[in-house]
Every structure is written in structure tokens, then in C-alpha cells.
TIKOLFI-440783 format. One line per field, with one value per residue (C-alpha): residue number from 0; x, y, z. Coordinates in steps of 0.5 Angstrom, whole numbers. Each point is the difference from the previous one (the first is absolute). Example, Ala and Ser with C-alpha at 12.3 -4.5 7.8 and 13.67 -1.06 7.14 Angstrom:
residues 2
i = c(0, 1)
px = c(25, 2)
py = c(-9, 7)
pz = c(16, -2)
end
This chain:
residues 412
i = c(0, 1, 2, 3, 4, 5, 6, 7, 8, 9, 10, 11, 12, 13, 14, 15, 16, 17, 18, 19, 20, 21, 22, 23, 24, 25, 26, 27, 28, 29, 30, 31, 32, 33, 34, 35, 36, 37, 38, 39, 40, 41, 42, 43, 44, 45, 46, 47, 48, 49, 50, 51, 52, 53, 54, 55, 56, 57, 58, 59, 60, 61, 62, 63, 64, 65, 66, 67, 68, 69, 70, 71, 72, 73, 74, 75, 76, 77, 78, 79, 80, 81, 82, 83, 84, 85, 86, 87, 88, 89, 90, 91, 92, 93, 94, 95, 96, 97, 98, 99, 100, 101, 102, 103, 104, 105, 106, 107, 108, 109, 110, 111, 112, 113, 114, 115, 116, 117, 118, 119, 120, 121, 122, 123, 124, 125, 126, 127, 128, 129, 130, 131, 132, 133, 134, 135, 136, 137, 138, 139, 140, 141, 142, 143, 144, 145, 146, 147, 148, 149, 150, 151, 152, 153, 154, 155, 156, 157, 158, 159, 160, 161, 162, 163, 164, 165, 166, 167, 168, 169, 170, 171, 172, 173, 174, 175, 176, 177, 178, 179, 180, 181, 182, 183, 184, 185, 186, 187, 188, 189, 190, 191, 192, 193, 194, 195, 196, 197, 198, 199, 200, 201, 202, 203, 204, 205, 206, 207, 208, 209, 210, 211, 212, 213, 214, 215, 216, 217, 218, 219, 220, 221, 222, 223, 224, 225, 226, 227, 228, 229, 230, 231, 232, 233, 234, 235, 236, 237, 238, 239, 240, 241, 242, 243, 244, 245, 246, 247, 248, 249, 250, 251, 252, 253, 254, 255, 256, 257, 258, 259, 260, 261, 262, 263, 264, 265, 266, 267, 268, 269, 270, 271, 272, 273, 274, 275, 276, 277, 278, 279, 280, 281, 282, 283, 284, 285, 286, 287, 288, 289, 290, 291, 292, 293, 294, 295, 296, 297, 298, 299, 300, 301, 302, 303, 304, 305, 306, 307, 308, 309, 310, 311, 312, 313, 314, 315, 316, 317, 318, 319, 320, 321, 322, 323, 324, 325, 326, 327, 328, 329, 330, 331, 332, 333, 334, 335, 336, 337, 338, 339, 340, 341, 342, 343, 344, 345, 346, 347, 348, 349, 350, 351, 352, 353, 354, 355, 356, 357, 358, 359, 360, 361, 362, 363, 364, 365, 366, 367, 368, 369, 370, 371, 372, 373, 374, 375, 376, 377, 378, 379, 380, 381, 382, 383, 384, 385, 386, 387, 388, 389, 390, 391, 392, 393, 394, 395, 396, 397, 398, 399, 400, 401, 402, 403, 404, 405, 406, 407, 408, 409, 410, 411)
px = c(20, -7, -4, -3, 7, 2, -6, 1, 7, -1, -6, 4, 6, -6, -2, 6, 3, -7, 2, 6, -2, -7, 7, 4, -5, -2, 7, 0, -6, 2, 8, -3, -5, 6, 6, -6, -5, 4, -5, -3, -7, -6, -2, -7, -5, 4, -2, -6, -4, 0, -6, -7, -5, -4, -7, 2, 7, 2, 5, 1, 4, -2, -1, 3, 6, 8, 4, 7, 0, 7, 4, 7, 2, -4, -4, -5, -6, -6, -6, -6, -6, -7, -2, 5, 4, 8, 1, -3, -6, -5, -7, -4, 0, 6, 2, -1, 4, 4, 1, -2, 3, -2, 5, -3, 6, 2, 7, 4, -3, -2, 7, 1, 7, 1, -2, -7, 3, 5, -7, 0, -6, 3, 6, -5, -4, 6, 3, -7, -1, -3, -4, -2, -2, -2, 3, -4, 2, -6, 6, -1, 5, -2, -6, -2, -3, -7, 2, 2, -6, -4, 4, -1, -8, -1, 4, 5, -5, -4, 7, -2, 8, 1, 5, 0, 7, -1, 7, 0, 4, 2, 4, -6, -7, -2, 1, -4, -6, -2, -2, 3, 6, 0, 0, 7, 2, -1, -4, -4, -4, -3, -3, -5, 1, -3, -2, -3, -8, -3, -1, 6, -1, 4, -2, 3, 0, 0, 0, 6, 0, -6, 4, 6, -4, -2, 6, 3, -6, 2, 7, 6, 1, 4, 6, 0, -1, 6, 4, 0, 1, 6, 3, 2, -2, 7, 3, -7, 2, 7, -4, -4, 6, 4, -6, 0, 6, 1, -7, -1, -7, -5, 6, 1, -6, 2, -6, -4, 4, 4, -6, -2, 1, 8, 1, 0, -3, -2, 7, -3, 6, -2, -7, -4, -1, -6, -1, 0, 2, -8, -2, 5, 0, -9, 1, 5, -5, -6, 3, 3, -7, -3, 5, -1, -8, 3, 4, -6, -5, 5, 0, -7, -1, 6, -4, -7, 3, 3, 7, 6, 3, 6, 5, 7, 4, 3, 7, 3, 7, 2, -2, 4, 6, 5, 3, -8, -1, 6, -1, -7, 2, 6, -6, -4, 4, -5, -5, -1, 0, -2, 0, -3, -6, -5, 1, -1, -7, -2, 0, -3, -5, 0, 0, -6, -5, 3, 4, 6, 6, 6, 6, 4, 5, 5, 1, 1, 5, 4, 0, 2, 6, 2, 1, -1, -4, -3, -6, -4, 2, 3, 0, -7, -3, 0, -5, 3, 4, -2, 6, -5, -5, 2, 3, -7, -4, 5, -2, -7, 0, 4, -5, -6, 1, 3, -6, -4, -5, 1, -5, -5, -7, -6, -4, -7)
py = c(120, 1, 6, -1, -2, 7, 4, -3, 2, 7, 0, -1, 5, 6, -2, -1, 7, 3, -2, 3, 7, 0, -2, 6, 4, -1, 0, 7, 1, -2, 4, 6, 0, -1, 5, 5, 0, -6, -5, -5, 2, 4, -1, 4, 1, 1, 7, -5, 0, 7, 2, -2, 1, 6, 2, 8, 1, -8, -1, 1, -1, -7, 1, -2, -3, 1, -2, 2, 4, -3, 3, -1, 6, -1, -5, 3, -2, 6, -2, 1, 2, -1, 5, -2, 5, 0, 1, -1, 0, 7, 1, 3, 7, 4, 0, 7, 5, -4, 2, -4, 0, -5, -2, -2, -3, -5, -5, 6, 2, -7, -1, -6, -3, 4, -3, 2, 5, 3, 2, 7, 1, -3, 4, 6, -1, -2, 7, 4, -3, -7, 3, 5, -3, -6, 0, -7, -3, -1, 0, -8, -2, 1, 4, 6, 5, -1, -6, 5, 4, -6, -2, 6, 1, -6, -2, 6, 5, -4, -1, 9, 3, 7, 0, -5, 0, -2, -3, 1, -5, 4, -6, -4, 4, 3, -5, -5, 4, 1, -6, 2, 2, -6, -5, 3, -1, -6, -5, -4, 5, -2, 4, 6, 7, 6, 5, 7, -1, 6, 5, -1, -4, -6, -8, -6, -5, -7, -3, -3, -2, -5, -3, -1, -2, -6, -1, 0, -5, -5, 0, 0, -4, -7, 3, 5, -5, -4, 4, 3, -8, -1, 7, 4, 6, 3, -3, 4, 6, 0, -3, 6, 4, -3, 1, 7, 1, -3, 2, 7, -2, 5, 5, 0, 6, 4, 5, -5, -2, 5, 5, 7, 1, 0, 2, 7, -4, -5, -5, -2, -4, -5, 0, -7, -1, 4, 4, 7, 7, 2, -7, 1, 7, -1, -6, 2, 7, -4, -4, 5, 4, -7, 1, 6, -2, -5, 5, 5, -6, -2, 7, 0, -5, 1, 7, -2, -5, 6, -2, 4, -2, 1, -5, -2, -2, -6, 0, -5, -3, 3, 7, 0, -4, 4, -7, -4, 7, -1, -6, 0, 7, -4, -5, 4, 6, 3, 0, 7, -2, 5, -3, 6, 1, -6, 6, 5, -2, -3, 7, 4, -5, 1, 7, -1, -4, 3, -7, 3, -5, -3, 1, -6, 0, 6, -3, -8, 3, 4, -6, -5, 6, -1, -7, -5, -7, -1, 4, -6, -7, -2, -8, 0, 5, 7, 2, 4, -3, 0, 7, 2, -1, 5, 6, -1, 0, 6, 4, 0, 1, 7, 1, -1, 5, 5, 0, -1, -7, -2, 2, -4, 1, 1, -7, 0)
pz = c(-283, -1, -1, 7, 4, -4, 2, 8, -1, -3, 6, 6, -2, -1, 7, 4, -4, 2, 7, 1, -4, 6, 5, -1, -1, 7, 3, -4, 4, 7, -3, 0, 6, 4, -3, -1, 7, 4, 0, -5, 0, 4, 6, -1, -7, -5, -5, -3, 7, 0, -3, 0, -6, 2, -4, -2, 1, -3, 6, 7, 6, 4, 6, 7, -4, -1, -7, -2, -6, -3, -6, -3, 5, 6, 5, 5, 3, 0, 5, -1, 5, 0, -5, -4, 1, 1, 8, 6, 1, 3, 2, -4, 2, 2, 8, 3, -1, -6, -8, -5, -6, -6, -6, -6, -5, -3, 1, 1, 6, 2, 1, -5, 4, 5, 7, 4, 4, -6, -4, -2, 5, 6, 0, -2, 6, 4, -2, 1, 7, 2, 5, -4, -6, -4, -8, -3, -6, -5, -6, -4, -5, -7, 2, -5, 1, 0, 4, 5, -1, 1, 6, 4, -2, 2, 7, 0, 2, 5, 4, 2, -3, 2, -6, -7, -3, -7, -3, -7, -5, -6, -3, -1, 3, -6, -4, 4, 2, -8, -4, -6, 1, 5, -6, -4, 8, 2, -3, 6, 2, 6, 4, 0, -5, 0, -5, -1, -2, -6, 6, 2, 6, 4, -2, 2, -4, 2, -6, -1, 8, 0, -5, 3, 7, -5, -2, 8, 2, -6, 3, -3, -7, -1, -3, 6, 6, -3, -2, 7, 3, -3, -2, 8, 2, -1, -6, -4, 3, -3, -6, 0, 0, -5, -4, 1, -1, -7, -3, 4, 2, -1, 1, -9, 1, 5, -3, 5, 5, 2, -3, -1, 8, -1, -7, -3, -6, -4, -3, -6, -2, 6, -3, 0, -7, -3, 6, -1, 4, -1, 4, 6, 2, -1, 4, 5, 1, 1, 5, 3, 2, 2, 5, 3, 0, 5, 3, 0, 3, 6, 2, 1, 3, 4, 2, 1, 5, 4, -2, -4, -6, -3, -4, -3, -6, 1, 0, -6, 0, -7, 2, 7, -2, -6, -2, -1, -4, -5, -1, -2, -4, -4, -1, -3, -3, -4, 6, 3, 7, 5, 8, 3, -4, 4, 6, -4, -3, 7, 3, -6, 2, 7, -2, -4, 5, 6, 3, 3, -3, 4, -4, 2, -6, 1, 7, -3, -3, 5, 5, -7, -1, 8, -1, 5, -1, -7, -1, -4, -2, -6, -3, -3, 4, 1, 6, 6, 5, 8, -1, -6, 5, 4, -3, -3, 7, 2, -6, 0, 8, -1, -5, 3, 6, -6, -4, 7, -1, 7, 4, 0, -4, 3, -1, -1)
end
């Protein structure tokens, strides 16, 4: 046989073995979406129509448009308005008589796989009165901080809030919000930061989002687009999740992962090679006086409007539920783990800038030992469920009448 009838055999075989992988890599595809979700694919934008490029935050809502936000655990279709906003739409000024309370957050409270009408400031709203007020969600998923920060001085403020609630991330926040710590964190770092100057003062910096902004305009690469072609939404995720599992991802340094705000110090026996104890707590202080700067700049603006403030510690799965703590605790023996600590440090902040806090925590885990529905999801994702949602809205309406911040502010 000659060299080239062998190459043509040795061709074919790779071909006809390359076909049969792509085939049932695209049956485990269609498997999934109907054992999972019950149907073969989405009906609407799928999670890369999203978001549009935006000049100073990175990404925003597209306008006028719906898409289903899809995970191992749920598929569910979010809309979004004209302002590009989750929800219906509304006039510019409230109505007469009407209460407007605007949330700044990000996924958690933008209800990532729960439907329109199970998000946390529907049911809020449904709670307070329909007719008396008008919760309007401004949570985007991913968003920082200072993404928030710009969201509301840019459009939120216009919209005239009696009431601006900030939904504060203690998972991620901090570590997203500050460039240095940002990069032990995550390595793309899309989005814009912010840093104190030598006076002290607040700077956003939107260095490393002009960049990303190109990056967006060039489109994908090659390697993405084919890969995206021939491997299904689906079967990424579960490849994600594999991944994780078997390499730990970026939890082999829970110093940044899981962070200051969780833990009473530094795990030195998980330590990234040649970082040292100096290094985290210096980056975890800095980052954490960025925050607040933000905070402190939200409630100015905030005031100035003729709005109150007042915020909330996001709840997470791990320090609501005792069996995600064990496991994570058996992971990480030598780590000192402490789950009350992010409300803790909000309220001393609060206390310390005058911002009332909403403690949401302590009522999360009675409702979690009440038992009832699932609280968040499981299976790659761990946001709160539409029942998550609501004791969360039942929360922060009790709240909000105990610390008195529902009568309405006088607007300029």
C-alpha cells in the first residue's frame, strides 16, 4: 500500500472518529436540555445577547429585548425594558402618591433564574403595596460596585428614587471593585476600578475597560467562535463544572476567593506561591476603604437627589446553609472561616457613614431552618431561588418599616 492510500485511510478514520465525537457531543446536548429543562433549545436570546458594550461601565442591558438565562440548574427568560432594565416599563417621574424605591446590585438581586415576577423587587413591591409603591430593579449580573455606582449616577438618579437600596456582594464585591486585588481574583478584568488618590479622594479608573471595549469590538476569536460551533451550551457547563471539581479553580486560595470578609485571618497553608500574609491583608484593607469610598459616594449622591439610602449584605449559599459550610470547611480544614463576619463589617461601616443596614442573614437562616423549598439553587449554581427570593423581600419589607425608611423623601 502506498504512502498516500495510507494517509487517505489514516484521514478518513480521523474524520469519521471526529464526526461521531461532534454527534454525541450534540446528543449530550439535546440529553441534557430535555432531562434538565424539558426542551431541546431556547426560545428566546441566549446569555451571549445579554449585554451590549457600554462606554463607562463595560456592559449593560440590551434594551427591549428577552433572553433566557440557562444553567444546569434552571432556564428561565428575564425581560427587559426600554431603559434596559429587568421589568416593565415606567414613566420617568413616580405617579402621585407612589413610593419609588430603586435597587442597585448585581445577579443576586437581578433574579438570575428565577422568573420576572419571583425577583426580589417584584415580590418587595408586591409586599409594600402595588399601589402604594414602585420597587425598580437596577441589579445587572456581574456588575461591581462601581459599576453600580455609575449605573445610578448616570440613569438610576434621573429616574427621582424616594429610597436607593444598595444590594452589597460580600462573595465578590470588594475583590472587583479594586484592581489589585482584582487580578489574584480573576484574571480578565473587564471592567472599570477604583482607587483612592494621595488626598484620599475617590478615582474610577477606565484603563482596563477601554481595552476590554476593543477587545469586545474585535469579537470573539477563532478558537471561540468554533468552539462555541461545535461544542452546545450545555455540555460547556458541565465541562466547567468537571473542571472545577477536579482542579478546585480559583478556590486553591480561598485568601481570595473566599477573602478577608469571611475569614477571621489569613490561610497561609493555602497561600498562592510567593504571596505573602503582609500582601493580602494590604490588598484586602485597601480594597476594602475603595469600598467604602463607593459606598460613601452613593449615599451622597443618593442625598443630594432628595433620596434616603440604606443597604444589605447579600446573603450567600455557604453562610446560610450548614451542609455548603461543612463542606467547604472539610475542604479547607485550616481555613478560619467566619460566615457573620460581611454583616458585621457592613454595619460598622454603616454605623460609621450613617447608612442604616438591612440585616438579611440572621432572617435567611430561620426561614433555611423552617424548611420548605430550596432557598438557593444547587448543580452549578448557587443564587437564590424564586423562594430565596421571597424570604429575602419579606426581610427587608419588615426591615424597612422597623428602621423607618419608607416615607417618602422630599424631592428637589
Amino acid at each position: 500500500m502506498s504512502i498516500l492510500s495510507r494517509v487517505g485511510r489514516w484521514a478518513g478514520s480521523a474524520a469519521m472518529v471526529l464526526v461521531a465525537v461532534l454527534v454525541a457531543l450534540w446528543v449530550a446536548e439535546f440529553g441534557l436540555r430535555l432531562v434538565l429543562h424539558g426542551h431541546l433549545g431556547t426560545v428566546t436570546g441566549n446569555e451571549s445577547e445579554w449585554h451590549v458594550p457600554h462606554p463607562t461601565r463595560g456592559w449593560a442591558h440590551r434594551p427591549s429585548t428577552e433572553f433566557r438565562m440557562e444553567k444546569l440548574a434552571y432556564s428561565e427568560v428575564a425581560h427587559i425594558n426600554s431603559r434596559g432594565i429587568r421589568g416593565p416599563e415606567f414613566d420617568q417621574t413616580p405617579r402621585p402618591g407612589v413610593t419609588r424605591i430603586l435597587i442597585v446590585s448585581d445577579s443576586g438581586t437581578f433574579g438570575s433564574g428565577v422568573a420576572d415576577d419571583q425577583t426580589v423587587a417584584v415580590q418587595l413591591q408586591r409586599l409594600l403595596g402595588n399601589d402604594k409603591f414602585e420597587v425598580i430593579n437596577l441589579a445587572v449580573a456581574a456588575y461591581s460596585t462601581v459599576q453600580e455606582y455609575l449605573w445610578l449616577i448616570e440613569d438610576g438618579l434621573s429616574y427621582k428614587p424616594d429610597l436607593v437600596l444598595l444590594g452589597f456582594a460580600p462573595n465578590n464585591d470588594v475583590q472587583t471593585n479594586y484592581l489589585p486585588l482584582q487580578k489574584w481574583f480573576q484574571r480578565d478584568a473587564k471592567r472599570p476600578y477604583a482607587r483612592l488618590d494621595a488626598n484620599g479622594q475617590l478615582v474610577i479608573d477606565n484603563d482596563q475597560l477601554k481595552e476590554a471595549l476593543e477587545r469586545k469590538r474585535k469579537g470573539p476569536s477563532l478558537k471561540t467562535r468554533l468552539y462555541d460551533l461545535l461544542v452546545g451550551d450545555m455540555v460547556q457547563k458541565v465541562i466547567r463544572e468537571a473542571s472545577q471539581a477536579v482542579t478546585g479553580g480559583r478556590k486553591t486560595d480561598p485568601n481570595v476567593w473566599i477573602g478577608w470578609l469571611m475569614m477571621d485571618d489569613v490561610a497561609m497553608d493555602y497561600a498562592r506561591k510567593g504571596r505573602t500574609r503582609e500582601q493580602y491583608e494590604q490588598l484586602w484593607r485597601e480594597g476594602w476603604a475603595v469600598t467604602g469610598a463607593l459606598i460613601k459616594a452613593m449615599r451622597d449622591r443618593s442625598q443630594a437627589a432628595g433620596a434616603r439610602f440604606a443597604m444589605w449584605s447579600y446573603p450567600a449559599k455557604v453562610q446560610v446553609e450548614p451542609e455548603t459550610l461543612e463542606h467547604l470547611q472539610q475542604s479547607l480544614p485550616k481555613a478560619k472561616l467566619d460566615m457573620a463576619k460581611p454583616e458585621r463589617e457592613l454595619k460598622t461601616l454603616g454605623q460609621q457613614l450613617g447608612i442604616p443596614v438591612i440585616e438579611l442573614l440572621p432572617a435567611m437562616q430561620a426561614a433555611q431552618r423552617k424548611g420548605g423549598p430550596p432557598l438557593y439553587y444547587s448543580l452549578g449554581d448557587e443564587h437564590m431561588t424564586a423562594s430565596g427570593h421571597r424570604a429575602m423581600a419579606e426581610a427587608i419589607a419588615a426591615q424597612l418599616t422597623s428602621l423607618s425608611l419608607l416615607s417618602a423623601a422630599a424631592r428637589p
